[in-house]
DOVOGU-965399 format. One line per 3 residues: for each residue x, z, y of C-alpha. Coordinates in pm, 1 decimal, padded with zeros to 6 digits, always signed. Example, Ala and Ser with C-alpha at 12.3 -4.5 7.8 and 13.67 -1.06 7.14 Angstrom:
# residues 2
+01230.0/+00780.0/-00450.0 ~ +01367.0/+00714.0/-00106.0 .
END
This chain:
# residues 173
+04698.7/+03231.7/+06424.9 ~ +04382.1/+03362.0/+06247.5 ~ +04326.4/+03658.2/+06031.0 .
+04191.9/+03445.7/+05730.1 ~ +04402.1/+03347.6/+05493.9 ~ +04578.8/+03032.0/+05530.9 .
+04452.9/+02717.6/+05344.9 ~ +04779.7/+02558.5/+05322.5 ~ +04959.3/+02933.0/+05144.5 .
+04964.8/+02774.0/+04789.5 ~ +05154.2/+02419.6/+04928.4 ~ +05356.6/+02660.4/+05150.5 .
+05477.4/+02878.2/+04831.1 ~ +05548.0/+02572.0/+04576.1 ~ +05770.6/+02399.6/+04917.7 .
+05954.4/+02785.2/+04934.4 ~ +05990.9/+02840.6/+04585.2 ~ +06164.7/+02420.0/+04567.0 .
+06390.0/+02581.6/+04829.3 ~ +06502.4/+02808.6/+04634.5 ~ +06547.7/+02640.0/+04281.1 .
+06708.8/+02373.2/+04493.9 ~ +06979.5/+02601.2/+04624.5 ~ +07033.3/+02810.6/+04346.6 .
+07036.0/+02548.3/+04134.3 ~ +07318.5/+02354.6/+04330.4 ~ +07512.8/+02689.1/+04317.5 .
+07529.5/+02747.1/+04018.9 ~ +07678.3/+02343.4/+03999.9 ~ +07940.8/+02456.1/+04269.8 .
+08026.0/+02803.3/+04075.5 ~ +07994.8/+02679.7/+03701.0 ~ +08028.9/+02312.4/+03650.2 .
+08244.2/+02199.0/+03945.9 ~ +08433.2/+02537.5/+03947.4 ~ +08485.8/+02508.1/+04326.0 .
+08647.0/+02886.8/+04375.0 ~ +08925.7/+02766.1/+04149.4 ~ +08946.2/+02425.8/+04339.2 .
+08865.7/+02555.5/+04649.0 ~ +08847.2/+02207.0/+04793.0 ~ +08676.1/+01904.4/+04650.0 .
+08727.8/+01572.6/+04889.5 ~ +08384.6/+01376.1/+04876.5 ~ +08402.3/+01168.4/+05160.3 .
+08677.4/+01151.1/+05519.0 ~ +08399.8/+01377.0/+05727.2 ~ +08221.0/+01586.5/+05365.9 .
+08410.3/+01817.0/+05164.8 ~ +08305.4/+02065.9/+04941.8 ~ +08497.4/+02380.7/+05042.5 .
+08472.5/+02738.2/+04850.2 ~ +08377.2/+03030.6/+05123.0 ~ +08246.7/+03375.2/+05052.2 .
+08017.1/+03454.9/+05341.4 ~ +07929.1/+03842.7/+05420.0 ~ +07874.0/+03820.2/+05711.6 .
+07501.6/+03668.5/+05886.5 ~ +07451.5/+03302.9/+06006.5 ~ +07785.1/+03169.8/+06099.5 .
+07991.7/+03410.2/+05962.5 ~ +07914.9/+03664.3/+06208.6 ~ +07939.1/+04065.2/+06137.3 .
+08145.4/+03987.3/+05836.5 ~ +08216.8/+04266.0/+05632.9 ~ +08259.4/+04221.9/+05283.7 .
+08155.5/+04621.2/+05216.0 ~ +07879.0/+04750.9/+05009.6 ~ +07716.4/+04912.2/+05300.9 .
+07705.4/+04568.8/+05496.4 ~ +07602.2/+04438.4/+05160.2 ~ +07290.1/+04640.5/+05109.2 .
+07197.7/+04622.6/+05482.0 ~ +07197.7/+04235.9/+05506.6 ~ +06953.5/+04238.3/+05191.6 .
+06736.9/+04504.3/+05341.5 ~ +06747.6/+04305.9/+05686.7 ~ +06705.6/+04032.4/+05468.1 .
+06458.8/+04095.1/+05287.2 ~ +06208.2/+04265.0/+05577.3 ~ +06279.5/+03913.4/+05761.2 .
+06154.4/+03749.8/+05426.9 ~ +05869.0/+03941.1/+05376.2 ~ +05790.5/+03897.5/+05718.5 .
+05780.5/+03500.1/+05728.5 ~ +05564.2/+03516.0/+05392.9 ~ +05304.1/+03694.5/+05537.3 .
+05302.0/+03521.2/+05849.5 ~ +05259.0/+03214.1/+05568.9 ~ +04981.0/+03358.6/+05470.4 .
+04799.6/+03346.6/+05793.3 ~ +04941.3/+03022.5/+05970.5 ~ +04688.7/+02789.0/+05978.9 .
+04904.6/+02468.9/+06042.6 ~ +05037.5/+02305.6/+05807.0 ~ +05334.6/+02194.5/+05964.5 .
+05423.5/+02559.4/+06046.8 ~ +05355.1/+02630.5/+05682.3 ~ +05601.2/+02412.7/+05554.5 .
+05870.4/+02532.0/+05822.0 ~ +05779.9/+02869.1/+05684.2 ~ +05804.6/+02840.5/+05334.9 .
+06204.9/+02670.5/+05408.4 ~ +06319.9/+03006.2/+05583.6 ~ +06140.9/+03185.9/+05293.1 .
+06272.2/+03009.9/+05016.6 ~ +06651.9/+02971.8/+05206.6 ~ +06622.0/+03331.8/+05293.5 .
+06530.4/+03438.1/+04938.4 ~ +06819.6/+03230.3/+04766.3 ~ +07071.2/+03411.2/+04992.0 .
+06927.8/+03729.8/+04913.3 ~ +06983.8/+03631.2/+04553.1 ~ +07338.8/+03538.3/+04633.4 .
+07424.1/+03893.5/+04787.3 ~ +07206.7/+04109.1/+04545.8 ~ +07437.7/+03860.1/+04256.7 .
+07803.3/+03835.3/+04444.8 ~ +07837.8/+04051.2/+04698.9 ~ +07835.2/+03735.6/+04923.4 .
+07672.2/+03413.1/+05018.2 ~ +07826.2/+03112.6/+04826.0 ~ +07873.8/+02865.5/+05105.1 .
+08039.1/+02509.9/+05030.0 ~ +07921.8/+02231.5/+05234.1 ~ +08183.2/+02174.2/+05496.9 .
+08087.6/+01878.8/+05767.2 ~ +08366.5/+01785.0/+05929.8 ~ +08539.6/+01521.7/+06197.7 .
+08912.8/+01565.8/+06114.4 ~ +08951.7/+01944.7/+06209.2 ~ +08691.0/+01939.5/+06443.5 .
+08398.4/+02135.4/+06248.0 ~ +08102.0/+02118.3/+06439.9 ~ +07908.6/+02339.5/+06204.8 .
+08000.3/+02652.7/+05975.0 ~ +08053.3/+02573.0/+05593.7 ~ +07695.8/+02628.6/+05466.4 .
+07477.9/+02595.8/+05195.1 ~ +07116.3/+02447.2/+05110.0 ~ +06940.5/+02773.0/+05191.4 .
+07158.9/+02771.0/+05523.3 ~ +07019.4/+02451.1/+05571.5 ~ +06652.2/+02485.8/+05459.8 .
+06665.9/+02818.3/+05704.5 ~ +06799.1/+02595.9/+05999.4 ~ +06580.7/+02307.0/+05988.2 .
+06253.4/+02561.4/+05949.4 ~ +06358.4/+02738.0/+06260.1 ~ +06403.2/+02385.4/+06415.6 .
+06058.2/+02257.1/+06333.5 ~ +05894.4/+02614.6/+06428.1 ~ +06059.8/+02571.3/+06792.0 .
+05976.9/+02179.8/+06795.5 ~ +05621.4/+02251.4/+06702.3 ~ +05579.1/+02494.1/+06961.9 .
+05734.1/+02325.7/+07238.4 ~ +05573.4/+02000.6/+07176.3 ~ +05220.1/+02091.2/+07035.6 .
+05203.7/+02412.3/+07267.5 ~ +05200.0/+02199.1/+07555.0 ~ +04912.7/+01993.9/+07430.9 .
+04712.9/+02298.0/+07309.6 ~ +04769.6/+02397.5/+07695.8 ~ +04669.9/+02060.7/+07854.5 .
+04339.1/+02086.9/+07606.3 ~ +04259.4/+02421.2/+07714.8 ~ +04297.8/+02336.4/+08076.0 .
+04091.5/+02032.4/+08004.2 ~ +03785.0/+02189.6/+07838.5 ~ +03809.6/+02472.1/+08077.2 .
+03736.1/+02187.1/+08377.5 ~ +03436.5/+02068.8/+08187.3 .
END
């Protein structure tokens, strides 16, 4: 990572900001249209439901605490974690670390949304074998979060083992 400012920022906000509208958009379908906290359930499919949960605790339900001071802390943690990753975006010159950015930025900021908004994180998308859930009921920016943290660690444990071998190469030479 260099100091200059990254040429990929503008592609990195527009993927982040899609993240967002994306889950805030579906939502607002689950709150308003489909009125899923009323349902609670909605079958889709034997192993997909959509299933009403009020998350206020972190990832995976953990620390839950549905008071304001848990509340106002998770948005502070939040929020440092967001600003964090954007600057960070700034200065990452890969692209593909750019784009894994800008999906914990724009997941992170929906949730913040959600918490600032409810009180909670609006989770609904419940994968499941029979009763055997082998994930947490989530939500896009749960998912947009996971999958950047994913391709962060993937990129770094497959490219910084060429960037190594290059090194080590042009350091023979």
């Amino acid at each position: 990572m260099t100091s200059s400012r990254s040429p990929h920022l503008r592609f990195g906000l527009l993927i982040a900001a899609f993240a967002f509208l994306l889950d805030q958009v579906t939502k607002w379908v689950i709150i308003t249209p489909l009125s899923l906290e009323a349902k609670r359930v909605i079958e889709i499919v034997s192993f997909f439901d959509l299933r009403w949960a009020e998350n206020c605790g972190i990832s995976l339900s953990m620390f839950a605490s549905c008071t304001d001071t848990t509340r106002w802390t998770l948005v502070a943690v939040t929020g440092i974690v967001a600003a964090a990753v954007g600057f960070w975006m700034t200065r990452e010159q890969a692209k593909g670390d750019v784009i894994a950015l800008a999906m914990i930025l724009g997941g992170a900021l929906g949730n913040i949304v959600d918490r600032v908004r409810y009180g909670y994180v609006v989770d609904y998308a419940d994968l499941h074998i029979g009763e055997f859930r082998p994930f947490m009921i989530f939500n896009v920016a749960d998912a947009c979060i996971t999958l950047g943290v994913l391709l962060l660690v993937a990129r770094a444990l497959l490219l910084g083992e060429k960037a190594s071998d290059a090194d080590a190469r042009s350091s023979v030479k």
